[in-house]
N, CA, C and O atoms as a GROMACS GRO file, in nm:
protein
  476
    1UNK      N    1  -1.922   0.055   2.535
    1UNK     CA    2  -1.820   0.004   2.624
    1UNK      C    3  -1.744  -0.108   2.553
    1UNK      O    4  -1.812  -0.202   2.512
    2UNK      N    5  -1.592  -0.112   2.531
    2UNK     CA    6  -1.560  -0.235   2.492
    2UNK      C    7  -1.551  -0.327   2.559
    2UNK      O    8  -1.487  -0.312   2.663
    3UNK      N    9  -1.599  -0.438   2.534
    3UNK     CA   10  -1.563  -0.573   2.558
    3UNK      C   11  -1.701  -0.636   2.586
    3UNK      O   12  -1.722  -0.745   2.640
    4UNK      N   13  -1.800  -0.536   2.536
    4UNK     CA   14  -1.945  -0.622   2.542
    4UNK      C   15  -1.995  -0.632   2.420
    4UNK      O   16  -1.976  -0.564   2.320
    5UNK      N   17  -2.095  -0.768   2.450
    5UNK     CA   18  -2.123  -0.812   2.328
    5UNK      C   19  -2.231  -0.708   2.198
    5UNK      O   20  -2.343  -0.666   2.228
    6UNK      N   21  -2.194  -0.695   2.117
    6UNK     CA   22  -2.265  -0.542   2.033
    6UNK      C   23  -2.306  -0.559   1.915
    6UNK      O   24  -2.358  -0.466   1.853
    7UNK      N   25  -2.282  -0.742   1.837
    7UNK     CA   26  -2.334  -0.819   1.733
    7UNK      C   27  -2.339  -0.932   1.743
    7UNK      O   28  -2.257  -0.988   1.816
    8UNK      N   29  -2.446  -1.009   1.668
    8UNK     CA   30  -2.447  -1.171   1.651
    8UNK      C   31  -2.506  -1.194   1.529
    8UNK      O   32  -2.622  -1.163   1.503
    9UNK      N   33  -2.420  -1.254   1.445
    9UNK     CA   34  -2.460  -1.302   1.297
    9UNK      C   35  -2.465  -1.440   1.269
    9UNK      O   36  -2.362  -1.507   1.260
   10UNK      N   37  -2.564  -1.480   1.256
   10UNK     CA   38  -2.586  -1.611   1.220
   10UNK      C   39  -2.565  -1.661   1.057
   10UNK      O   40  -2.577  -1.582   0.964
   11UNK      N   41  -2.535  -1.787   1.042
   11UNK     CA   42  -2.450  -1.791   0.892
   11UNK      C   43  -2.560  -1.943   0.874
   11UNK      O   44  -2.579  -2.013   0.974
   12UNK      N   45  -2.609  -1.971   0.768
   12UNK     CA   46  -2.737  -2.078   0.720
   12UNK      C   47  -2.663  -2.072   0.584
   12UNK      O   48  -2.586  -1.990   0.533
   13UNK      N   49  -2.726  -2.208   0.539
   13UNK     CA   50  -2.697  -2.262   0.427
   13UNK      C   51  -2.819  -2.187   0.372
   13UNK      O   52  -2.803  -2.181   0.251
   14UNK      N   53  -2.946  -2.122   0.410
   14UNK     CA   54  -2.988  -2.042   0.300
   14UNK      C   55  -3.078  -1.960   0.411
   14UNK      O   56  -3.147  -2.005   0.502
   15UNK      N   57  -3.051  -1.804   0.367
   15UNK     CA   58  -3.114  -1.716   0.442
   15UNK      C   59  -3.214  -1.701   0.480
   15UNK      O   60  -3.221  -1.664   0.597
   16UNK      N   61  -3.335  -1.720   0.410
   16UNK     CA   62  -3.500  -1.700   0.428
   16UNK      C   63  -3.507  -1.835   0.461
   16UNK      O   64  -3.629  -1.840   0.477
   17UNK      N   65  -3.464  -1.961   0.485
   17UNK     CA   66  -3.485  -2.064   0.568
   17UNK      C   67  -3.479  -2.058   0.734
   17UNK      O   68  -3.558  -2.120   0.804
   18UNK      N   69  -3.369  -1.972   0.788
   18UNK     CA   70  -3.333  -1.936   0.880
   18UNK      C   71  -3.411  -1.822   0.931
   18UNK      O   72  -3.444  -1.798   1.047
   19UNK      N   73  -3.436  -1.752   0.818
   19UNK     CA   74  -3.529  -1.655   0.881
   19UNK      C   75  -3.688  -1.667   0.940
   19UNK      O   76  -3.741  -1.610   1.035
   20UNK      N   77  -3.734  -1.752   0.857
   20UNK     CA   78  -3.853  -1.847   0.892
   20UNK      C   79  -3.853  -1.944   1.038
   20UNK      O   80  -3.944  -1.955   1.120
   21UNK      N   81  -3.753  -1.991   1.038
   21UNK     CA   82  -3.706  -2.079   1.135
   21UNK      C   83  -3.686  -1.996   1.286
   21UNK      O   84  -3.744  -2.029   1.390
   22UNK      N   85  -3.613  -1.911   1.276
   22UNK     CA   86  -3.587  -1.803   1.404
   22UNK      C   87  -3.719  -1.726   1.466
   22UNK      O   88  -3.758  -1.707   1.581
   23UNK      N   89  -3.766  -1.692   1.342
   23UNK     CA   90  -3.873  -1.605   1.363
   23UNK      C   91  -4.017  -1.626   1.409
   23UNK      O   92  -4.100  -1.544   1.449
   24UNK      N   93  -4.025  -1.786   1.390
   24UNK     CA   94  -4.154  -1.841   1.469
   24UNK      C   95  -4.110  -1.888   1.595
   24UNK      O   96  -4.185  -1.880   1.693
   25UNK      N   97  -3.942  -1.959   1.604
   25UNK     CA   98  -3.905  -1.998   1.712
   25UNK      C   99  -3.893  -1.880   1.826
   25UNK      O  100  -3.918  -1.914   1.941
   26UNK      N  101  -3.856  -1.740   1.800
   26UNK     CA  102  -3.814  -1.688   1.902
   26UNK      C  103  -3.942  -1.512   1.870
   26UNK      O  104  -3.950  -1.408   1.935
   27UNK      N  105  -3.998  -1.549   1.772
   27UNK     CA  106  -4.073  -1.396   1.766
   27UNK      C  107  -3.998  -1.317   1.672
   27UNK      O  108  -4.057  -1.228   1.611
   28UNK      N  109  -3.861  -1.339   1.650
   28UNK     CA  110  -3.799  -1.179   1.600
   28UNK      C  111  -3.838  -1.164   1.463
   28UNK      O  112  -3.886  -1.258   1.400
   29UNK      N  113  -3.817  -1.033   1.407
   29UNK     CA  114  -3.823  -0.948   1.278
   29UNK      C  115  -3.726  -0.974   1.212
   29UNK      O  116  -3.618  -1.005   1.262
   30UNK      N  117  -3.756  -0.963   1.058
   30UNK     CA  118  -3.611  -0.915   0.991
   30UNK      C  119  -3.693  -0.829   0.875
   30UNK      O  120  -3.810  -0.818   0.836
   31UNK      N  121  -3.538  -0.763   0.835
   31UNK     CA  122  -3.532  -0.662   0.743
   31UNK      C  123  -3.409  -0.667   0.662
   31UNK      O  124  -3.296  -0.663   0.711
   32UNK      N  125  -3.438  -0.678   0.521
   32UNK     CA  126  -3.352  -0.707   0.416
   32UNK      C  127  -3.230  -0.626   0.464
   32UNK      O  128  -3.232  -0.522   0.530
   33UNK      N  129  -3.100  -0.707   0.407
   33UNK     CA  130  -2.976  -0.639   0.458
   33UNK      C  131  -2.939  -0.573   0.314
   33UNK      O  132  -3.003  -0.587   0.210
   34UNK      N  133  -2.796  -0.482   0.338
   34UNK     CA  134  -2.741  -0.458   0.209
   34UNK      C  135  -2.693  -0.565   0.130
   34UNK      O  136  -2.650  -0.677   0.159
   35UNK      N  137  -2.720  -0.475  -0.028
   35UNK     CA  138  -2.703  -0.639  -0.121
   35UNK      C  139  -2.800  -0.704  -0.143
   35UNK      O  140  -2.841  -0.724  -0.257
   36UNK      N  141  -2.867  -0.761  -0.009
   36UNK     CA  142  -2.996  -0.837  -0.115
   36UNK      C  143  -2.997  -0.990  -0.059
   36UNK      O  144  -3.087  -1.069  -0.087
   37UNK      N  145  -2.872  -1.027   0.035
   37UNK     CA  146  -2.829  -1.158   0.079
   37UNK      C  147  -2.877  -1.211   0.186
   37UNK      O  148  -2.901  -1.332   0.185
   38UNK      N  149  -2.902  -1.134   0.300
   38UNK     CA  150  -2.957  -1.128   0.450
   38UNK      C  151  -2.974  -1.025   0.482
   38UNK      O  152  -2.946  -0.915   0.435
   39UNK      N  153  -3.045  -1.074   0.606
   39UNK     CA  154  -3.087  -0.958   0.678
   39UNK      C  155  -3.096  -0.918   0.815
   39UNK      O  156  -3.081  -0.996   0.909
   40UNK      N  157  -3.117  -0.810   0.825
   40UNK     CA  158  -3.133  -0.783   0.933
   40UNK      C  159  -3.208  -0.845   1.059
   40UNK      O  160  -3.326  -0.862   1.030
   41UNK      N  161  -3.177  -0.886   1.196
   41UNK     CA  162  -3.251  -0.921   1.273
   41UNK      C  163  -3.298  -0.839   1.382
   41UNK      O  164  -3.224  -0.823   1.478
   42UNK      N  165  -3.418  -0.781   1.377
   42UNK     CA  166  -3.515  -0.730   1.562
   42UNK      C  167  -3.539  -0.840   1.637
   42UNK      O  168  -3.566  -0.954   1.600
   43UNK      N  169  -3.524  -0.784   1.773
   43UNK     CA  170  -3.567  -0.897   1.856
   43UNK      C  171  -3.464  -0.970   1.908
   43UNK      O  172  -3.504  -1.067   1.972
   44UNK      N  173  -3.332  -0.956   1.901
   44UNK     CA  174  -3.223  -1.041   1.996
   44UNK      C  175  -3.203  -1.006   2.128
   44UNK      O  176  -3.186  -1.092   2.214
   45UNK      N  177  -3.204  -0.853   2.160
   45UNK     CA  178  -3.123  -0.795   2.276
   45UNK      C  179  -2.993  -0.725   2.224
   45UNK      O  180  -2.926  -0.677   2.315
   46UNK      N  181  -2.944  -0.709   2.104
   46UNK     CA  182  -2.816  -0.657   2.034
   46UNK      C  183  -2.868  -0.670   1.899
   46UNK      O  184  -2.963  -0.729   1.847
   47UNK      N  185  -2.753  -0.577   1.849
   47UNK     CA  186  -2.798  -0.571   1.664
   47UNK      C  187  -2.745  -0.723   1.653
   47UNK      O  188  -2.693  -0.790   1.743
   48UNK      N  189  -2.776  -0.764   1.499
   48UNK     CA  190  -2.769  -0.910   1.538
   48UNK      C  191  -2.806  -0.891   1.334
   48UNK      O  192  -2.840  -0.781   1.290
   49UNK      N  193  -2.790  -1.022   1.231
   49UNK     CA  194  -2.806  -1.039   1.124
   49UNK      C  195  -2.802  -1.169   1.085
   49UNK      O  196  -2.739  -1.246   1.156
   50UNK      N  197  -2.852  -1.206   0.993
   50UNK     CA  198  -2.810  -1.375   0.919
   50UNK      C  199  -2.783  -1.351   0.763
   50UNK      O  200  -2.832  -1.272   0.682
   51UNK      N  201  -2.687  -1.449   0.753
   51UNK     CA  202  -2.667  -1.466   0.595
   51UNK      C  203  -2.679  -1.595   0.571
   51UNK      O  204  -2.676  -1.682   0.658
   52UNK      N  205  -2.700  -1.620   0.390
   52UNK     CA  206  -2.679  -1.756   0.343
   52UNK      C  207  -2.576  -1.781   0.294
   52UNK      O  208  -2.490  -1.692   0.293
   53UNK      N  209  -2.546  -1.916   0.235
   53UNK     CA  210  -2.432  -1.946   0.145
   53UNK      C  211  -2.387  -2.005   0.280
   53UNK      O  212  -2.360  -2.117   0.235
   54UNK      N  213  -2.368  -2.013   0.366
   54UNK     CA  214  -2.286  -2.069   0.456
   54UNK      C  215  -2.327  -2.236   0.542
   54UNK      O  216  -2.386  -2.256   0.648
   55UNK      N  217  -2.269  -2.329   0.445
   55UNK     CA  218  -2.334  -2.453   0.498
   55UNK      C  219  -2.256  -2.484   0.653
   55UNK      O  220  -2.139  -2.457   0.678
   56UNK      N  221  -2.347  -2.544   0.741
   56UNK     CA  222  -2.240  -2.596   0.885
   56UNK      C  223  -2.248  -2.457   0.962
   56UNK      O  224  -2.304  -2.456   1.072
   57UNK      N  225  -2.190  -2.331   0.907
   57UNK     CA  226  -2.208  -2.215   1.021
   57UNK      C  227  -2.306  -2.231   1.144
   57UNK      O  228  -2.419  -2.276   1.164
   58UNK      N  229  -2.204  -2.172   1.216
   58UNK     CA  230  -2.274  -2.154   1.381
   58UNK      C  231  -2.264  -2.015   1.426
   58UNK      O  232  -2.167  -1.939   1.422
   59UNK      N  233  -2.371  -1.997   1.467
   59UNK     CA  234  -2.396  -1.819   1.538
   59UNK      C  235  -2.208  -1.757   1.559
   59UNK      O  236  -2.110  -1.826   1.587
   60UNK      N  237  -2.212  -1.659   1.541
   60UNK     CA  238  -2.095  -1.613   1.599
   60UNK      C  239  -2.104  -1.434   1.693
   60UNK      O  240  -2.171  -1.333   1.670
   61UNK      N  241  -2.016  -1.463   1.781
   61UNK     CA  242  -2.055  -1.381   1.897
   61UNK      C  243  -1.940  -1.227   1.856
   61UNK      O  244  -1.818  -1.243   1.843
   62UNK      N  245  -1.973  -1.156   1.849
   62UNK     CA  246  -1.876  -0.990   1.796
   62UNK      C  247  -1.875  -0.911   1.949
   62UNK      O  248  -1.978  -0.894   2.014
   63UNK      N  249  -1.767  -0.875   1.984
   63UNK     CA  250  -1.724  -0.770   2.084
   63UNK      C  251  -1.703  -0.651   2.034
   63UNK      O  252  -1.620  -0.641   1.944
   64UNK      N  253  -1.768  -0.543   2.078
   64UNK     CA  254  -1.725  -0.424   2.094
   64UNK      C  255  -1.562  -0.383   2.098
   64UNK      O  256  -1.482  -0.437   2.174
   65UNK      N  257  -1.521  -0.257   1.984
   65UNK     CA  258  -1.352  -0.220   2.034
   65UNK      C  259  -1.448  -0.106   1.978
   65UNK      O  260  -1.544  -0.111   1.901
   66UNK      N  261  -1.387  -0.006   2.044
   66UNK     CA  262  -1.338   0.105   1.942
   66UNK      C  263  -1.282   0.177   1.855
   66UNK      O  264  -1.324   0.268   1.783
   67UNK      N  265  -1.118   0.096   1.875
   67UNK     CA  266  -1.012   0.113   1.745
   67UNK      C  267  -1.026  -0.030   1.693
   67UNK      O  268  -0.992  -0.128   1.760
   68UNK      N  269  -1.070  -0.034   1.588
   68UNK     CA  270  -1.051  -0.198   1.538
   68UNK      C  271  -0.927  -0.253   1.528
   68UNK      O  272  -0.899  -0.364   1.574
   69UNK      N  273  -0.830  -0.162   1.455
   69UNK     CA  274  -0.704  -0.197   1.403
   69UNK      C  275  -0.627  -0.198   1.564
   69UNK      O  276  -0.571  -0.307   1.583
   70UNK      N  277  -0.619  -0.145   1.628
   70UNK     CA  278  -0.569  -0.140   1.770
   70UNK      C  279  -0.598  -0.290   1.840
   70UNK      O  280  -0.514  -0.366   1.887
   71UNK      N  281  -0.771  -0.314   1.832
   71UNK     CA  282  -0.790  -0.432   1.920
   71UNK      C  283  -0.731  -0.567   1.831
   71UNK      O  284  -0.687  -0.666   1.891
   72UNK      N  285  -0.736  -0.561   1.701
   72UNK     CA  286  -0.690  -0.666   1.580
   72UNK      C  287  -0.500  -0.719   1.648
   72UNK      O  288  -0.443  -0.823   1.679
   73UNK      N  289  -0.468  -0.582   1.643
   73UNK     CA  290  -0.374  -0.614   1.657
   73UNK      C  291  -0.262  -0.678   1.815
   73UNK      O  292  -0.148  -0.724   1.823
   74UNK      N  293  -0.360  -0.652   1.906
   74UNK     CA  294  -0.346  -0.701   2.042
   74UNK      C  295  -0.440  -0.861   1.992
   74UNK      O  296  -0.389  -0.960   2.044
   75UNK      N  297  -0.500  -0.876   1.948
   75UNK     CA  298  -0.551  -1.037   1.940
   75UNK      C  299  -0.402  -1.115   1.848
   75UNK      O  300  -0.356  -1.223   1.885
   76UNK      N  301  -0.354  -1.047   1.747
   76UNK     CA  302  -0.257  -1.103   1.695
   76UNK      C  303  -0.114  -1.101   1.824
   76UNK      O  304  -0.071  -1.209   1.864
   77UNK      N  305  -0.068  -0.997   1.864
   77UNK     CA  306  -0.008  -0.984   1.951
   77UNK      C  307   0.006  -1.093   2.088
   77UNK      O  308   0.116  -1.124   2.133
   78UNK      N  309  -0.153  -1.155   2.157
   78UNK     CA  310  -0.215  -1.219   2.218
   78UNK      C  311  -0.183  -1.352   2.146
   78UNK      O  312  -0.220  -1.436   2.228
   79UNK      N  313  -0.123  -1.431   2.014
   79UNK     CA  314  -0.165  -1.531   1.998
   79UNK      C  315  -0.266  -1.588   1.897
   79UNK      O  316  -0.259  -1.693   1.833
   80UNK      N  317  -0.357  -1.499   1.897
   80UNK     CA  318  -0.441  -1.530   1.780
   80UNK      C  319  -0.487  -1.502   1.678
   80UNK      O  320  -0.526  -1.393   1.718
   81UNK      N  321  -0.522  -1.504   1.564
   81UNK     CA  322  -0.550  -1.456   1.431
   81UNK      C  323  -0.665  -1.375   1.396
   81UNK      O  324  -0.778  -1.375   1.444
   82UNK      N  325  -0.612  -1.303   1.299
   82UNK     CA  326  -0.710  -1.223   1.255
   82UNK      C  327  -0.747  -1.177   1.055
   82UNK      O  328  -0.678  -1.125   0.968
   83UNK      N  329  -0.891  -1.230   1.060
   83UNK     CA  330  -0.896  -1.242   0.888
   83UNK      C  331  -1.002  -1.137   0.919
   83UNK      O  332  -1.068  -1.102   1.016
   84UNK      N  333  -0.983  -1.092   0.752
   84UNK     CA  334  -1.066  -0.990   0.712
   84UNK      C  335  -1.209  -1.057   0.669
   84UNK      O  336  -1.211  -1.171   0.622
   85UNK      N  337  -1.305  -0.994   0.684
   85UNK     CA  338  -1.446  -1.041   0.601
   85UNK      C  339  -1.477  -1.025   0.497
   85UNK      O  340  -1.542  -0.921   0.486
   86UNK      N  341  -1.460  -1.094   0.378
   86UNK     CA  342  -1.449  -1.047   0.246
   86UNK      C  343  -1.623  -1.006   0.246
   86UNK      O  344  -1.720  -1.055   0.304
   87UNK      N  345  -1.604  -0.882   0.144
   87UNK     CA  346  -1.666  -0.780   0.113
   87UNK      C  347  -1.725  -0.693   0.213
   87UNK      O  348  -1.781  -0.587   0.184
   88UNK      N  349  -1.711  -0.744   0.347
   88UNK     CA  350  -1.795  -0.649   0.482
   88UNK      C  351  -1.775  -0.514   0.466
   88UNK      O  352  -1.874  -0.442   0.466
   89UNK      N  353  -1.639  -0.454   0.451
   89UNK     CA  354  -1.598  -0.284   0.411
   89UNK      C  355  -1.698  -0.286   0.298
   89UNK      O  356  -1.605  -0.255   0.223
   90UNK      N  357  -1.778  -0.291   0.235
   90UNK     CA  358  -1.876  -0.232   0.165
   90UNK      C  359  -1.942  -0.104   0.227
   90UNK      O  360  -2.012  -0.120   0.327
   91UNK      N  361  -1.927   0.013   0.178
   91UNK     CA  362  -1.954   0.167   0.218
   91UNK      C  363  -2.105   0.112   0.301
   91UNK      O  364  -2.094   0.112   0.424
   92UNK      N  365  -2.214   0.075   0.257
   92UNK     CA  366  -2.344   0.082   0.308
   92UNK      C  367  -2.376   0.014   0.405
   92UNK      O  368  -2.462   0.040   0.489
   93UNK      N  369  -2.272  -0.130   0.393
   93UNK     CA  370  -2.311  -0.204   0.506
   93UNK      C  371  -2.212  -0.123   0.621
   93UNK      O  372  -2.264  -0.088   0.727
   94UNK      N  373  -2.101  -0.102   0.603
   94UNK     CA  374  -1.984  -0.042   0.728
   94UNK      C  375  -2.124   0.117   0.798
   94UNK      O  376  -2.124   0.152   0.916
   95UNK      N  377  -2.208   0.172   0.704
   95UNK     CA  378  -2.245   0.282   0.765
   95UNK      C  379  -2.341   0.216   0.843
   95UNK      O  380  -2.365   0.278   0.946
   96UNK      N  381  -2.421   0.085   0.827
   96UNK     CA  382  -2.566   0.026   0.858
   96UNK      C  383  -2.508  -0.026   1.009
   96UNK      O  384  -2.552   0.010   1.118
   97UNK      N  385  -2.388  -0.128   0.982
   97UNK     CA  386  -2.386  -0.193   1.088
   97UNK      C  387  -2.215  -0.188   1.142
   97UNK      O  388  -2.189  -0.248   1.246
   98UNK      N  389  -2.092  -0.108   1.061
   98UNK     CA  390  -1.987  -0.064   1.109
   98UNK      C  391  -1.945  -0.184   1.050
   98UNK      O  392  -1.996  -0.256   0.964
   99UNK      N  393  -1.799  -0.192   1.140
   99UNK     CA  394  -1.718  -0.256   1.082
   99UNK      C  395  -1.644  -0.398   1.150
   99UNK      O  396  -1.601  -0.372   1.262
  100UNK      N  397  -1.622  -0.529   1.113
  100UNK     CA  398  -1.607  -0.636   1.180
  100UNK      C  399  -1.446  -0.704   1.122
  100UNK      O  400  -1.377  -0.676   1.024
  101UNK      N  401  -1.431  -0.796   1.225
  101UNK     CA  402  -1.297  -0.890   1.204
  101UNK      C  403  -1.337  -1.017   1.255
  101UNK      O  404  -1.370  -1.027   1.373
  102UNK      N  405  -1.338  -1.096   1.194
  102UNK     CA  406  -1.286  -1.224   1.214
  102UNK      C  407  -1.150  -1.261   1.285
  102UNK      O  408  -1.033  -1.241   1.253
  103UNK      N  409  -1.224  -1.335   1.418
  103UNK     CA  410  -1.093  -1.395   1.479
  103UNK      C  411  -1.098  -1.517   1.586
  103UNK      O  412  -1.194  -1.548   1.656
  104UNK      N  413  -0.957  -1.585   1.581
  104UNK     CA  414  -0.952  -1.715   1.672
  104UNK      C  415  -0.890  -1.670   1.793
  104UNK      O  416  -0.848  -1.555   1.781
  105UNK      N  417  -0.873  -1.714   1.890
  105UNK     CA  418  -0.795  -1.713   2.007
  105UNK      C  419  -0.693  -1.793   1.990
  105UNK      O  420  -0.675  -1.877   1.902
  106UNK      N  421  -0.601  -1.752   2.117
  106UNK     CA  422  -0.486  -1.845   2.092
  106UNK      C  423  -0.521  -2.029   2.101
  106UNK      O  424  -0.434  -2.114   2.085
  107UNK      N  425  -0.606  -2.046   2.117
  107UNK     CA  426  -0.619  -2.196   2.173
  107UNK      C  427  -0.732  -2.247   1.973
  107UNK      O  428  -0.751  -2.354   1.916
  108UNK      N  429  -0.767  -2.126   1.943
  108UNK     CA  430  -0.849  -2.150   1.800
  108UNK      C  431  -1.005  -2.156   1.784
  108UNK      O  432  -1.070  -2.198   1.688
  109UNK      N  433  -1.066  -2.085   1.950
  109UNK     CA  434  -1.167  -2.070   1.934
  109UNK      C  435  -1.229  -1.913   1.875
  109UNK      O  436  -1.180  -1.804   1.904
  110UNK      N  437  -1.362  -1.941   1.776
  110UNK     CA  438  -1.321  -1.818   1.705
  110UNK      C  439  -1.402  -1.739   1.762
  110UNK      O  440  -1.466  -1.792   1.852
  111UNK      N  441  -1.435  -1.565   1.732
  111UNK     CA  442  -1.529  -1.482   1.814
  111UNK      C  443  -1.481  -1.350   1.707
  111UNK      O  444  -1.375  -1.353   1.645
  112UNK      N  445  -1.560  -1.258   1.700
  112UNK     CA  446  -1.580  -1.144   1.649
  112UNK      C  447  -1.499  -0.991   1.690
  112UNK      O  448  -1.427  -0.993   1.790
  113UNK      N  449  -1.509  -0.888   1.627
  113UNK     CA  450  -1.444  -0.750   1.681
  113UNK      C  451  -1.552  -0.679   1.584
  113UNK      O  452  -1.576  -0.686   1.463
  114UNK      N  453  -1.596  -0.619   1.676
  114UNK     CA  454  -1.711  -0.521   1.611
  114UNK      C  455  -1.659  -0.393   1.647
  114UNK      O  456  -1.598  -0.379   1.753
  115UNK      N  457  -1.682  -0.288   1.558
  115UNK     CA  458  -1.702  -0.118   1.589
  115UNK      C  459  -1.780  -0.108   1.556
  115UNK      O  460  -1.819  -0.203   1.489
  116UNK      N  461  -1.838  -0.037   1.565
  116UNK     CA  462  -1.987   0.002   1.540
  116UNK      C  463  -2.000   0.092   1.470
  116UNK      O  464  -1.893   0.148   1.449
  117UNK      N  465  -2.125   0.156   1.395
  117UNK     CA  466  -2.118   0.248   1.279
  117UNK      C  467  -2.108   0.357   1.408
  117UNK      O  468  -2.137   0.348   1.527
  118UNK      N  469  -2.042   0.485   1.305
  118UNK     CA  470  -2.020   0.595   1.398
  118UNK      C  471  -2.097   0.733   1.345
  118UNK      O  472  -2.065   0.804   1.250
  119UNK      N  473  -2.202   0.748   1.433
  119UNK     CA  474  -2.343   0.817   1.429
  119UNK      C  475  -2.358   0.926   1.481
  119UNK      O  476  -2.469   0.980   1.478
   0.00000   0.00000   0.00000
């Protein structure tokens, strides 16, 4: 269904810190992502992942579209911006976990556009 929540990726200044950290705090699993950088998270209620390299990052929340380029372009249309995720179109990760956008609202708060891999 669009417009529900269908990812949450958390961004740490270093991955297996966070993963340690989540995983006693809340129970969940992980499983190495593509690449080698993060990974996968079990245990949220939604697919869900963390990466490193990212100092200061805060969880970020991804909505369901079905046409990405369709919903991208009604957020731009709407007021607010839309960046690409450098390297996310990577063939293995787009089949694992589909495909995402980065975006602000008109006011500059930011939030996600997820499709989902198509199975």
């Amino acid at each position: 269904m669009t417009g529900e929540v269908s990812f949450i990726e958390f961004g740490a200044r270093d991955a297996m810190t966070a993963r340690t950290f989540y995983g006693k705090l809340f129970g969940w699993s992980f499983e190495p992502g593509p690449g080698g950088d993060g990974y996968a998270i079990d245990g949220v209620g939604v697919p869900a992942g963390v990466h490193g390299g990212d100092e200061g990052a805060a969880p970020l929340v991804f909505f369901r579209v079905d046409d990405l380029d369709a919903a991208a372009a009604a957020v731009t249309r709407l007021g607010g911006t839309v960046d690409e995720i450098p390297g996310a179109a990577d063939e293995a990760s787009v089949a694992i976990y589909g495909e995402f956008r980065m975006c602000r609202d008109d006011q500059g708060s930011p939030f996600g556009l997820h499709r989902p891999p198509r199975h």
